[in-house]
VEXZAVO-204360 format. One line per 4 residues: number of its first residue (from 1); their letters; for each residue x, y, z of N, C-alpha, C. Coordinates in steps of 0.001 Angstrom, whole numbers, plus 524288, in hexadecimal, padded with zeros to 5 digits. Layout:
NUM = a = X:Y:Z:X:Y:Z:X:Y:Z  ... .
***
This chain:
1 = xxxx = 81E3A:7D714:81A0D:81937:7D9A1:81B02:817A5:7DD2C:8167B  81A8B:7DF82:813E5:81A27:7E31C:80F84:81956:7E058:80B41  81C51:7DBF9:80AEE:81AA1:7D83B:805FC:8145F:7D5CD:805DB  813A1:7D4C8:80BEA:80C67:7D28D:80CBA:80982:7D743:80BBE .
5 = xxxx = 80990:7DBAA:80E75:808AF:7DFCB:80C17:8067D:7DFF8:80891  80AD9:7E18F:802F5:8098D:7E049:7FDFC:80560:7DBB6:7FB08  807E9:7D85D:7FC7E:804FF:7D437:7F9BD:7FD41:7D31C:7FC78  7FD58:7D739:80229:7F818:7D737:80392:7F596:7DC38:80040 .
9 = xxxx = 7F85D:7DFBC:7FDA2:7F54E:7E310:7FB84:7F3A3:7E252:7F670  7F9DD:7DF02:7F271:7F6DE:7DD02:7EE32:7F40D:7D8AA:7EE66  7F2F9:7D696:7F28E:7ED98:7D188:7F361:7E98D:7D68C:7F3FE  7E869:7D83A:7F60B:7E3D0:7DB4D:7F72B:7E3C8:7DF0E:7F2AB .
13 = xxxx = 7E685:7E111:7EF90:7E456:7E43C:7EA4D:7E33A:7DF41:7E5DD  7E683:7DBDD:7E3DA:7E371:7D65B:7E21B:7DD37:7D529:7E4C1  7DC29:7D4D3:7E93A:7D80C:7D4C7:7EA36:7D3C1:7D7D8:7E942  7D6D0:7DD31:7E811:7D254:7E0F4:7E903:7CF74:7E2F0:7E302 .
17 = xxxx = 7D2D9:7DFF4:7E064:7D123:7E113:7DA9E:7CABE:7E0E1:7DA76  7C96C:7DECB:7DC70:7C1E1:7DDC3:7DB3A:7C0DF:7E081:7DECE  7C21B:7E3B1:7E380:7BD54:7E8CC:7E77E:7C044:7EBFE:7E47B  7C401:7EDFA:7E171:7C59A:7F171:7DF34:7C0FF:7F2D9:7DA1A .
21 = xxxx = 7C09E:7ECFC:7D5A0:7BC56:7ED4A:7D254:7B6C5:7EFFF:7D4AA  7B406:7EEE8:7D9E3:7B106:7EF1B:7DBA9:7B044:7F6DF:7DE5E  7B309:7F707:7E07E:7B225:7FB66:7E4EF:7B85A:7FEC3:7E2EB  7B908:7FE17:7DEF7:7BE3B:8034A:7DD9B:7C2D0:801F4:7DEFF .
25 = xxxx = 7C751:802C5:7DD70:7CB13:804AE:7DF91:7CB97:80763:7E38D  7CA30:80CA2:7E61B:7C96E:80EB8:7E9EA:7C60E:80CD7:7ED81  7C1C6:8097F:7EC88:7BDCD:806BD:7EF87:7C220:80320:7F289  7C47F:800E8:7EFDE:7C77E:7FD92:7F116:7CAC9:7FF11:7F52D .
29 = xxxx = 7CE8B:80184:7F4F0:7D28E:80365:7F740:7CF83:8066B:7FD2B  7CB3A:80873:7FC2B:7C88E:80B02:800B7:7C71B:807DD:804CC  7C3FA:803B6:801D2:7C107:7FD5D:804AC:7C72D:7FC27:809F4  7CBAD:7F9CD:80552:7CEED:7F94A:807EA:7D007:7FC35:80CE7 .
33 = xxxx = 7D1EF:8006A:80C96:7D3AD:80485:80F97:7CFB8:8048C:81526  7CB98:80411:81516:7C64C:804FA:81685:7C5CE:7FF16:81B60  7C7AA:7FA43:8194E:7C649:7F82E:81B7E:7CC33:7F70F:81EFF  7D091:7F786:81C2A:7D55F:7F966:81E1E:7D3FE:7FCE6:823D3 .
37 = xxxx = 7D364:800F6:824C0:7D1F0:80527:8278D:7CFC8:8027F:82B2C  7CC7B:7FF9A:82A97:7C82F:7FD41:82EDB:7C9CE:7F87A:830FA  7CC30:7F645:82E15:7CF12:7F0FA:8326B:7D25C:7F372:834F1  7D6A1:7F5DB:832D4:7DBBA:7F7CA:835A0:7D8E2:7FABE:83AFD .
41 = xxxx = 7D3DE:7FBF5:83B08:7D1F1:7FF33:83FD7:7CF8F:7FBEB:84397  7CE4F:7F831:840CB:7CC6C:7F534:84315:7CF04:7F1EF:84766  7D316:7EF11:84323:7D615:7E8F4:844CC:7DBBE:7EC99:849C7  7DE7D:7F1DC:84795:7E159:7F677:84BF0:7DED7:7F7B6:84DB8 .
45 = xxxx = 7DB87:7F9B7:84EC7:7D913:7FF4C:85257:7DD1B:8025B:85361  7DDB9:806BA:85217:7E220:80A34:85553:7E26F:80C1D:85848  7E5B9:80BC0:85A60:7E51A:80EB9:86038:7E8A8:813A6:85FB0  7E8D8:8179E:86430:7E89F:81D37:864B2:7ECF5:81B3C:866F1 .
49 = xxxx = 7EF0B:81741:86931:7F4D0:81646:86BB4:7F76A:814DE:8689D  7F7F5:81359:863E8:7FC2A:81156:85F6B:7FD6C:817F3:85C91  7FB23:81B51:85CB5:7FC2F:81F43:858DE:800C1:824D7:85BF1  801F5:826A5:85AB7:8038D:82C29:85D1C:80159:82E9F:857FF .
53 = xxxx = 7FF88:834DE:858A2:7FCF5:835E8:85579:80007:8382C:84E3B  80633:83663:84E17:8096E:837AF:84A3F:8089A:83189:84854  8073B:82DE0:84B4A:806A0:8283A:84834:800F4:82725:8451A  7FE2D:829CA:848F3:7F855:8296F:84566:7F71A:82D1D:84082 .
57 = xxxx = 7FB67:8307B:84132:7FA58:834DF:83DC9:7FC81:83227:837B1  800D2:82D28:838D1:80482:82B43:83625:801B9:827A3:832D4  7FD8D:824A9:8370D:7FA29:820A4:835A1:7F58D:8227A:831B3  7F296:82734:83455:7EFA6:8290E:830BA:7F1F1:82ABE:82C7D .
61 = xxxx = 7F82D:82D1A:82A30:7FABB:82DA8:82592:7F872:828DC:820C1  7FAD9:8248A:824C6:7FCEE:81F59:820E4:7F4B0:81D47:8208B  7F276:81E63:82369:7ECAF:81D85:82111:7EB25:81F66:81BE1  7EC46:827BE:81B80:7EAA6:82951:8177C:7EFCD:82702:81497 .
65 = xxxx = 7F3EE:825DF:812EC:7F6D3:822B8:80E45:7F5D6:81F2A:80CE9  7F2D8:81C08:8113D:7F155:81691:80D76:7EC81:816C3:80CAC  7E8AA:81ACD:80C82:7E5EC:81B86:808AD:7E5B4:81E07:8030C  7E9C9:82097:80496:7EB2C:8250A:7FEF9:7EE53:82074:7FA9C .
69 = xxxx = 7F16D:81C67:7FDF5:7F307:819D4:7FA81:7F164:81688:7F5FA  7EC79:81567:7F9EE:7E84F:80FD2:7F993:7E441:810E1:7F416  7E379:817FD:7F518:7DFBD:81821:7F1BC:7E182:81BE6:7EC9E  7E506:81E89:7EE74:7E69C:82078:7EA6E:7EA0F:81D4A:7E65B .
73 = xxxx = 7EC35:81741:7E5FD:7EDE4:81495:7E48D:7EA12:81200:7E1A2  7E4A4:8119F:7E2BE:7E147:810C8:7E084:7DE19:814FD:7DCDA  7DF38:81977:7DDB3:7DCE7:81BCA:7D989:7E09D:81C93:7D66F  7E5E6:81B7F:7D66C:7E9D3:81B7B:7D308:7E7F3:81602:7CDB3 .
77 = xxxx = 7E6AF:812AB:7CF9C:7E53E:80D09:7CCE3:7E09C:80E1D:7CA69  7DCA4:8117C:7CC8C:7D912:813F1:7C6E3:7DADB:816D7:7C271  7DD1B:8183B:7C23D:7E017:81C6E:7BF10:7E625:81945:7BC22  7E797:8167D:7BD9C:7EE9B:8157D:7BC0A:7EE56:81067:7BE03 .
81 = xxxx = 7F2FA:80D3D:7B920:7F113:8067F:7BA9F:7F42C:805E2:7BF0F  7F486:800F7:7C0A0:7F46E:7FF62:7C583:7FC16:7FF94:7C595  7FE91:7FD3B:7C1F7:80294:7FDC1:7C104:80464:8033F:7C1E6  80413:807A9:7C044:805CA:80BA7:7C0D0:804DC:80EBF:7C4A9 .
85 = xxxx = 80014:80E0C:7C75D:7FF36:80F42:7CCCC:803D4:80D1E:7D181  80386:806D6:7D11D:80831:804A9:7D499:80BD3:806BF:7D533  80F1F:80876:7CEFF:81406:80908:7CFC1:812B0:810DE:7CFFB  80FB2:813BE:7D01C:80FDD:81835:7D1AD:80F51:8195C:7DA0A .
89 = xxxx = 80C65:814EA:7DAD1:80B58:81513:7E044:80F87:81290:7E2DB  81368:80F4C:7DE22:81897:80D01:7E1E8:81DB0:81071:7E41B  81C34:816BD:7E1F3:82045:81B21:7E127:8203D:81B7B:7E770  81BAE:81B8C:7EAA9:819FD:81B70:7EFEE:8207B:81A12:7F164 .
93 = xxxx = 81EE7:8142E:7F3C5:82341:81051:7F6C3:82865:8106E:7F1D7  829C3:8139E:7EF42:82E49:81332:7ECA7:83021:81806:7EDD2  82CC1:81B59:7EECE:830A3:82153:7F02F:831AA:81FD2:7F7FD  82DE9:81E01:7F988:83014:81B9B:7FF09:83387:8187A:7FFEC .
97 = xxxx = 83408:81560:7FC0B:83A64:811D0:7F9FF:83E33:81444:7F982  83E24:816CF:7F6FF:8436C:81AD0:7F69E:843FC:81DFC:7F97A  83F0B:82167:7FB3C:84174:825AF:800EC:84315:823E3:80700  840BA:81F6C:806C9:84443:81BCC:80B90:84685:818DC:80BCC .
101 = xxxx = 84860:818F7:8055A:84B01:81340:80615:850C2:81469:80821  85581:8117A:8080E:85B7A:81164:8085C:85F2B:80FB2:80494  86309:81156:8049F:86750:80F89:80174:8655D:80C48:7FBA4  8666D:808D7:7F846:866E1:80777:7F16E:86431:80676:7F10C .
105 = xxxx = 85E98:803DD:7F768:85AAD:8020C:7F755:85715:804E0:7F4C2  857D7:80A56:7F7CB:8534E:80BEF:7F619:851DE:80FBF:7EFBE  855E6:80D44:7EEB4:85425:80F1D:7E6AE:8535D:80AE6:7E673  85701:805FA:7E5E2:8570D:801AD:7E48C:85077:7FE93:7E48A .
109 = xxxx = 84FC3:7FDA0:7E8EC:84B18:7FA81:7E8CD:84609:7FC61:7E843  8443C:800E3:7E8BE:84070:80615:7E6F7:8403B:8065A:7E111  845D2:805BE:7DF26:84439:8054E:7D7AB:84646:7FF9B:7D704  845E5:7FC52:7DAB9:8434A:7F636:7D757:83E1D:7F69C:7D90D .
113 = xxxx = 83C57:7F835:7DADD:836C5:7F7B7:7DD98:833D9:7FC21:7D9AD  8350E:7FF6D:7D8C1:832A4:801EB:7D450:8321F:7FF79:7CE7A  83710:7FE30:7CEDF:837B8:7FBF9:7C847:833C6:7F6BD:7C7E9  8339B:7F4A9:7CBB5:82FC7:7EFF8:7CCA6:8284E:7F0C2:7CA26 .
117 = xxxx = 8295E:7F5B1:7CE85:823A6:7F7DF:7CF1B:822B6:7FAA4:7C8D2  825AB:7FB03:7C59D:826F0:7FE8D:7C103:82423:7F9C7:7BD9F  82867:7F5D8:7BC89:82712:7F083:7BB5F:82020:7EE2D:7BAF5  81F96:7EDC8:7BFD1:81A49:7EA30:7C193:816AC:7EC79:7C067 .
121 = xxxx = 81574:7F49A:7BFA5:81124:7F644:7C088:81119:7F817:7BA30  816EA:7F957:7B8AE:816AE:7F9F6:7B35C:81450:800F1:7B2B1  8121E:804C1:7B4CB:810D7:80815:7B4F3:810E4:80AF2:7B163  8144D:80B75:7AD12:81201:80EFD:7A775:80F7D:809C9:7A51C .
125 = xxxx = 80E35:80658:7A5AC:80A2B:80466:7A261:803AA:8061B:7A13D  803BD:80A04:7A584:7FF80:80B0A:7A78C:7FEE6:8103E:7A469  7F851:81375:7A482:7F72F:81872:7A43B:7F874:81AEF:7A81A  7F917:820BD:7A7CF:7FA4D:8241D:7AD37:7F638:828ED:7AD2E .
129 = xxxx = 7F2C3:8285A:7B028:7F06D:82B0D:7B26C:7F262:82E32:7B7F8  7F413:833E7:7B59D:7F669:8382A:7BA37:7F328:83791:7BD71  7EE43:8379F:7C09B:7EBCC:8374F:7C402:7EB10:83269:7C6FE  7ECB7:82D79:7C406:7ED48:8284C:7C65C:7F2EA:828A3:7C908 .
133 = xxxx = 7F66B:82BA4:7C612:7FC46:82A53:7C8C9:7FBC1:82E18:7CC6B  7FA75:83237:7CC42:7FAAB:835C3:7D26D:7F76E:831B1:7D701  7F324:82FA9:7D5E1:7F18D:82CE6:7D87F:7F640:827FA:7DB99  7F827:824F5:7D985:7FBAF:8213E:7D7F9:801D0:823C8:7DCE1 .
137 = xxxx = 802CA:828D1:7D9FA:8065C:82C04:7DC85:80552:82C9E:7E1C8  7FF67:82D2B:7E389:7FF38:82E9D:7E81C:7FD46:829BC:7EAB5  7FE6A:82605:7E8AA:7FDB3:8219C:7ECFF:80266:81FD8:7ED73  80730:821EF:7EC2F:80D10:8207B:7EB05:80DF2:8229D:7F06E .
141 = xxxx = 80C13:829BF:7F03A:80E12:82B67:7F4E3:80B5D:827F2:7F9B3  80550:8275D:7FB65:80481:8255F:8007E:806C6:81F3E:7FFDB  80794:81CFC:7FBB7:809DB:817F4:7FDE8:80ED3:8183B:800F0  812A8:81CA7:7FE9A:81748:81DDC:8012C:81606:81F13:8073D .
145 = xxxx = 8128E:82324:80748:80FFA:826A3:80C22:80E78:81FB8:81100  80CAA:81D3F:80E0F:80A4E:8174D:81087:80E8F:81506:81161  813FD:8146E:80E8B:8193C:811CC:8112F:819F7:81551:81696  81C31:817F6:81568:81E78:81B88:81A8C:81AC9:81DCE:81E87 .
149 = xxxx = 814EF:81E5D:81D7D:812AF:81D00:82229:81096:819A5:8241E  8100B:81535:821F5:810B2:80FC1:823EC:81496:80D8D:827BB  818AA:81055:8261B:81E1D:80EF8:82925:81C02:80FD1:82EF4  81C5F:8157B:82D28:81BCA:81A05:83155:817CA:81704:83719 .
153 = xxxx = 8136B:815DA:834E0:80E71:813AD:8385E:80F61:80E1B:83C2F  81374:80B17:835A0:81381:805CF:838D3:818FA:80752:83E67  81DA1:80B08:83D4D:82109:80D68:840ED:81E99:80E7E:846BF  8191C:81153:84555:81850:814CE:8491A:81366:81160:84D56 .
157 = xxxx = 8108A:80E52:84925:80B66:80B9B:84C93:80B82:8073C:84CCA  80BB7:8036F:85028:80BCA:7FE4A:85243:80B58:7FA19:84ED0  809F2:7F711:84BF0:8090D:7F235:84911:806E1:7F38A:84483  7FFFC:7F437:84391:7FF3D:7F725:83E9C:7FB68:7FB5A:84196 .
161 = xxxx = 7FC52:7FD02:84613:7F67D:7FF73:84668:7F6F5:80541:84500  7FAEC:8058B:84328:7FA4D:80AF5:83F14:7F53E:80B2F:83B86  7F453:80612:8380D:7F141:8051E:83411:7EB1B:80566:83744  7EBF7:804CB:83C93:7E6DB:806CA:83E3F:7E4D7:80BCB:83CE2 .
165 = xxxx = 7E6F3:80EC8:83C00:7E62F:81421:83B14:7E7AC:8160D:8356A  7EA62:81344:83364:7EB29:81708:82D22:7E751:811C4:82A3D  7E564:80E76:82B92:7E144:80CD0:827A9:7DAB5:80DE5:826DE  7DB02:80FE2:82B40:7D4C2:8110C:82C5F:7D714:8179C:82A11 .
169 = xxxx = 7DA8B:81A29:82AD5:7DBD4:81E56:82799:7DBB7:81E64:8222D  7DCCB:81B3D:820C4:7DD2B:8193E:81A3D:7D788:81860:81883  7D55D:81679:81C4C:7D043:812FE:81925:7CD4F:8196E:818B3  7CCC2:81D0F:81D1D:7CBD0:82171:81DD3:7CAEE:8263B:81A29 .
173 = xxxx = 7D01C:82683:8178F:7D0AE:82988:81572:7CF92:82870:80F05  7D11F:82119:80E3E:7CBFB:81F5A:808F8:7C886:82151:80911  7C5D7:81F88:80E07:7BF93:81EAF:80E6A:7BE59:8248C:80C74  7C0AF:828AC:80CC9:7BF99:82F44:80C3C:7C216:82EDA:806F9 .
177 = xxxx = 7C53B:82D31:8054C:7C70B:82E8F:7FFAC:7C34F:82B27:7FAEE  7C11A:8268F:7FB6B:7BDCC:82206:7F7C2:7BB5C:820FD:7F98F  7B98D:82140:7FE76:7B4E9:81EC2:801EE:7AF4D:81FF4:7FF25  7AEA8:82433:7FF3B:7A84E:8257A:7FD4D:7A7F6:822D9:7F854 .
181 = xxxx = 7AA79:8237D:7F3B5:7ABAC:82079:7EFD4:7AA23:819B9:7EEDE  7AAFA:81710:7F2D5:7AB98:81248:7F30E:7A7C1:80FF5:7F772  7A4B1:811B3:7FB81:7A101:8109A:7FEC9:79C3B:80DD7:7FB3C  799F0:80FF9:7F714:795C0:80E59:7F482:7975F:809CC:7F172 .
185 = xxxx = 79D1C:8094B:7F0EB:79E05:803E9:7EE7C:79DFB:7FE09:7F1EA  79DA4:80046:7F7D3:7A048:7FC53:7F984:79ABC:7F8B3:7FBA5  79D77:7F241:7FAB3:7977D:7EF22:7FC97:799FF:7EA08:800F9  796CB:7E6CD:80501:799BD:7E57F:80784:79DD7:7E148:8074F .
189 = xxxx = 79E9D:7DEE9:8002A:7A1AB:7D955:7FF3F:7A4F4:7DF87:7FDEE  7A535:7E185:7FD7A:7A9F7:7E674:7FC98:7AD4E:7E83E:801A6  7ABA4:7E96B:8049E:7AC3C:7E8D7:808FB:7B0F7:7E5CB:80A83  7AD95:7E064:80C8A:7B0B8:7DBBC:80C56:7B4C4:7DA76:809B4 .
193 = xxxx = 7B58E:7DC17:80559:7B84B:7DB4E:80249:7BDEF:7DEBF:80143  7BAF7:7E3C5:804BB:7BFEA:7E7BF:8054C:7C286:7E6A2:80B75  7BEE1:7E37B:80F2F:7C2D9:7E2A8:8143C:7C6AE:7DEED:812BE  7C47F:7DBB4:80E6E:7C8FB:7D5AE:80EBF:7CD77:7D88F:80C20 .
197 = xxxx = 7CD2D:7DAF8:80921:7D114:7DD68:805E3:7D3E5:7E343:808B9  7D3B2:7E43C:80BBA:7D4CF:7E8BE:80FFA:7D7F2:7E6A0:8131A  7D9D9:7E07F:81413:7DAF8:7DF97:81749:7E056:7DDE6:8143F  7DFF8:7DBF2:80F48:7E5EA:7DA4C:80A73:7E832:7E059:809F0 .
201 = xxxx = 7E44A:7E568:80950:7E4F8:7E849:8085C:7E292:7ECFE:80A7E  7E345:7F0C6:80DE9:7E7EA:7F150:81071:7EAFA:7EFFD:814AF  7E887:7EE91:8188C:7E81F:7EB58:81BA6:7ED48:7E81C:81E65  7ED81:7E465:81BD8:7F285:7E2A7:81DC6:7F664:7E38D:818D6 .
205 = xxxx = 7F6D5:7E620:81511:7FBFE:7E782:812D1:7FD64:7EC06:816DB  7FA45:7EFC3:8186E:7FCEF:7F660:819C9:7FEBF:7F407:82096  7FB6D:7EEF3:8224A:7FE8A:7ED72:82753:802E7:7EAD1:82802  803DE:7E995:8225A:80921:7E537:82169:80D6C:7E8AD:82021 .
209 = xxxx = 80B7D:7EE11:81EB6:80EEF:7F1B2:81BD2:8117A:7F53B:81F42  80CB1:7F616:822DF:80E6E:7F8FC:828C5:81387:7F666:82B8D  812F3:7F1DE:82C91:81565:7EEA9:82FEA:81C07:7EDF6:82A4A  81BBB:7EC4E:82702:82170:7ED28:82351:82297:7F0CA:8238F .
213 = xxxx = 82042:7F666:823FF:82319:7FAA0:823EB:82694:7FBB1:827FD  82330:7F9FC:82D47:827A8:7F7DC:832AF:82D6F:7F734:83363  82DA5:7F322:82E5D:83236:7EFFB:82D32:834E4:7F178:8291D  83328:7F412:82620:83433:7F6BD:81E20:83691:7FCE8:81FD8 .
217 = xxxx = 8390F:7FCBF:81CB9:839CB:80398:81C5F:836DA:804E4:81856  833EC:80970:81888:831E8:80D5D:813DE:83424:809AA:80D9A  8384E:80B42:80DB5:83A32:80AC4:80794:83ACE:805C4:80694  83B82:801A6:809C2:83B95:7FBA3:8087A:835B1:7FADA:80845 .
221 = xxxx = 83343:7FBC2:809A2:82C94:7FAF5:80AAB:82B30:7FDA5:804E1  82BD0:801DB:80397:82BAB:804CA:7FF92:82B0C:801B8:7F893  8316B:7FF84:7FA9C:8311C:7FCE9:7F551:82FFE:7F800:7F564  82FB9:7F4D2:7FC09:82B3F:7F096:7FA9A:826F2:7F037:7F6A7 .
225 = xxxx = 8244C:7F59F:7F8CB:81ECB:7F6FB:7F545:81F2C:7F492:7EF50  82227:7F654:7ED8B:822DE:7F430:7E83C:82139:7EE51:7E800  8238A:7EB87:7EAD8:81F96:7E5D1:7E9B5:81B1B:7E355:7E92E  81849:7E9B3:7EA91:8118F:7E715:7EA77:80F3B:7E9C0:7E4B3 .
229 = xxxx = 81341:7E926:7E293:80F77:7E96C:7DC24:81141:7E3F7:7D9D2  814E5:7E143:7DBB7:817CD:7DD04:7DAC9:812F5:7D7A2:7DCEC  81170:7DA9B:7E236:80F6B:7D58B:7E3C6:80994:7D653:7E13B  808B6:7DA56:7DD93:80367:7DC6B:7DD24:802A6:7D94D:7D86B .
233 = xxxx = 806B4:7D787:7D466:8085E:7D432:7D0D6:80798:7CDF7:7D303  80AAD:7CEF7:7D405:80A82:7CA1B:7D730:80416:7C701:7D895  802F6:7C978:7D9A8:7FCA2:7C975:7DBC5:7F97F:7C9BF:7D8CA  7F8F9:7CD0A:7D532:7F788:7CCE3:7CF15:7F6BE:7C8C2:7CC18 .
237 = xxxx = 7FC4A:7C51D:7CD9D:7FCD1:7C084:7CA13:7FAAD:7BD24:7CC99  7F951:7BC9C:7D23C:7F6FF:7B8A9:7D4E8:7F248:7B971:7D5FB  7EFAE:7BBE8:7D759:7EA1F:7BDB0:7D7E6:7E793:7BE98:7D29C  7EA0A:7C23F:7CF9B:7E6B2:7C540:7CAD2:7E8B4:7C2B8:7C5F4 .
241 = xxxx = 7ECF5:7C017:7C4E8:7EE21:7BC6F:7C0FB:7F0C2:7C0BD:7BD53  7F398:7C380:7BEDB:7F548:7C9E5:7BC2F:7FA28:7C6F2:7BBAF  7FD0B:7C67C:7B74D:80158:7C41E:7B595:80683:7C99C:7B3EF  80A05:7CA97:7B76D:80C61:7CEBA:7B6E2:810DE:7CF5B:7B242 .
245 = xxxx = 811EC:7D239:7AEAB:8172E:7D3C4:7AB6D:81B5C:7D153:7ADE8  81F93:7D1B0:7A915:82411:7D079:7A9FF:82682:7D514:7AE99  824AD:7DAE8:7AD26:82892:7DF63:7AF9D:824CE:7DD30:7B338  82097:7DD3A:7B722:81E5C:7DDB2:7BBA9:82120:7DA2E:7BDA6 .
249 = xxxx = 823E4:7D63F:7BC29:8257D:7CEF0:7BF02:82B56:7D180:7BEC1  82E26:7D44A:7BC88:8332F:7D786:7BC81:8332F:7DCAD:7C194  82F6B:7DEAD:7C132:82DC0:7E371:7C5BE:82DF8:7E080:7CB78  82B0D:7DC3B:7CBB6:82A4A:7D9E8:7CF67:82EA9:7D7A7:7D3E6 .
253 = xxxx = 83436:7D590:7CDF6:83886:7D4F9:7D01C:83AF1:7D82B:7D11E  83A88:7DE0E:7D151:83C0F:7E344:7D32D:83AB3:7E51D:7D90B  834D2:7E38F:7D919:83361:7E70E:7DEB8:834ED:7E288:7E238  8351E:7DCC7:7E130:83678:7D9A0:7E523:8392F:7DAB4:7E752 .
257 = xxxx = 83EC2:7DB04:7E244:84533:7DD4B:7E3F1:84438:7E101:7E864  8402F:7E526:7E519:84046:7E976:7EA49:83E2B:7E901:7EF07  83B57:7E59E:7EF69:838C2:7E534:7F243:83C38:7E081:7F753  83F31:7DDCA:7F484:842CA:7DA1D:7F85A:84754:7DD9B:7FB84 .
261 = xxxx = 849B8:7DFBA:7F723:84DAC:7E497:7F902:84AE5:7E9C3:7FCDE  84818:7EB8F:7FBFA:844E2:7EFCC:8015C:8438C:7EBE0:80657  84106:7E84F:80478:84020:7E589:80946:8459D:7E335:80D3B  84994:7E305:80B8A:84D67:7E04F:80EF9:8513D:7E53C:80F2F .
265 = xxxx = 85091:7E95A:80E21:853AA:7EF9B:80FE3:85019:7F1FC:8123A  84BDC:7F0C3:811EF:847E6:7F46A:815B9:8461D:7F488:81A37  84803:7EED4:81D96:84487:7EEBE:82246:8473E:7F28B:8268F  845FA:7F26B:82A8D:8450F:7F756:82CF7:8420D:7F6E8:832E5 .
269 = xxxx = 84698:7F706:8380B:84297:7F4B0:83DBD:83D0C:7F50D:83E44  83AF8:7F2E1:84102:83620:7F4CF:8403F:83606:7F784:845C1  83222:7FC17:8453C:83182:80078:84889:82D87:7FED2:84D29  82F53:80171:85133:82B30:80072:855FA:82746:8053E:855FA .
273 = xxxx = 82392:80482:8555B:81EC4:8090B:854ED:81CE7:80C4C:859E1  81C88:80EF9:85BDD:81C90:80F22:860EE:8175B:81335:861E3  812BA:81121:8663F:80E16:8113D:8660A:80D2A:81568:86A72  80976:8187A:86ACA:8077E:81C19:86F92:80729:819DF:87258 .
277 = x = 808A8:81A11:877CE:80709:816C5:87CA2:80A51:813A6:87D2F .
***
């Protein structure tokens, strides 16, 4: 589920390359979020019987993180190339790798999964703009903040209908942070164009992600992450015709490693959630 995940988010940023040209980076990411918010309210409805009020409080958490993640990751990519952003926002799920992880695992596969991510994104190749990497930095922390309360939500609320409530939170707290910004851009093949893509992204990765975390511990889930700059390559070469380095095709055989090894030390019962009423 974590691997579909992935590979639904780098289909949907491959895709999004042209509403990105069009309506911003932040246009972008908002559209998403926005129409995110509104299915999840739609297709769940939530009900007042799935929550106790320490679970909604939990849910509304993991709403404002996956907006802070969403967009502040994007204003990191105005400022600092895309490479050095990745591997600054991968510090996230690598310090959650190591603070939960166990025993040789958890150095071990956290620095192949780094060294990977080191590899592929290449990161001093780049300029550094201090105000792009604080940016960058602080989408490190809510992505972390987005593992462990992800956990937390899928533990505590029934199937996904947590996401009833932290996505219309997310879209929320965009809509107040870029919203005014981006209203005068938007026309209705834009629109359209942000539901089809709302649905690769976020949509069913954060419901595929909910439901692995079930089964994942924190720190195996953690350094999964590392594979989606791998599959972002990957995707690159098939969609965008982006032909990768020798070190990126060397990196790649790093986060797999890590990524095979967390996955078969990490699973973990899955929890019974238990509902008001």
């Amino acid at each position: 589920m974590a691997v579909a995940a992935m590979l639904s988010v780098q289909l949907g940023v491959a895709v999004s390359v042209a509403l990105i040209d069009r309506i911003g980076a932040d246009g972008a990411a908002w559209l998403r979020l926005a129409w995110a918010g509104l299915l999840f309210l739609l297709v769940l409805r939530p009900r007042a019987a799935r929550f106790t009020r320490r679970t909604f409080a939990t849910c509304v958490g993991l709403g404002v993180v996956i907006a802070g993640v969403t967009l502040l990751f994007m204003a990191a990519l105005d400022r600092i190339p895309m490479g050095t952003a990745s591997a600054l926002e991968f510090l996230g799920p690598l310090a959650v790798a190591i603070a939960h992880g166990r025993g040789l695992g958890r150095i071990v596969w956290p620095a192949s999964a780094a060294a990977g991510v080191l590899l592929m994104t290449e990161p001093w190749s780049g300029t550094v703009d201090p105000v792009g990497v604080m940016y960058a930095l602080a989408a490190a922390c809510c992505w972390a903040g987005y593992i462990l309360l992800t956990q937390r939500v899928g533990d505590q609320v029934a199937g996904i209908g947590g996401l009833s409530v932290s996505m219309p939170v997310a879209a929320l707290v965009a809509t107040a942070v870029v919203g005014p910004d981006v209203f005068d851009r938007l026309t209705p093949q834009l629109l359209l164009i942000g539901l089809g893509l709302a649905v690769l992204l976020p949509v069913v990765p954060f419901a595929l992600e909910l439901l692995a975390l079930r089964r994942l511990t924190t720190a195996a889930f953690g350094t999964l992450m590392s594979l989606e700059p791998a599959f972002a390559l990957i995707i690159g070469l098939v969609v965008l015709h982006q032909i990768p380095g020798v070190s990126a095709a060397v990196g790649i055989c790093f986060v797999v490693a890590a990524g095979i090894g967390a996955a078969r030390a990490g699973s973990r019962p899955a929890p019974v959630p238990a509902e008001v009423g």
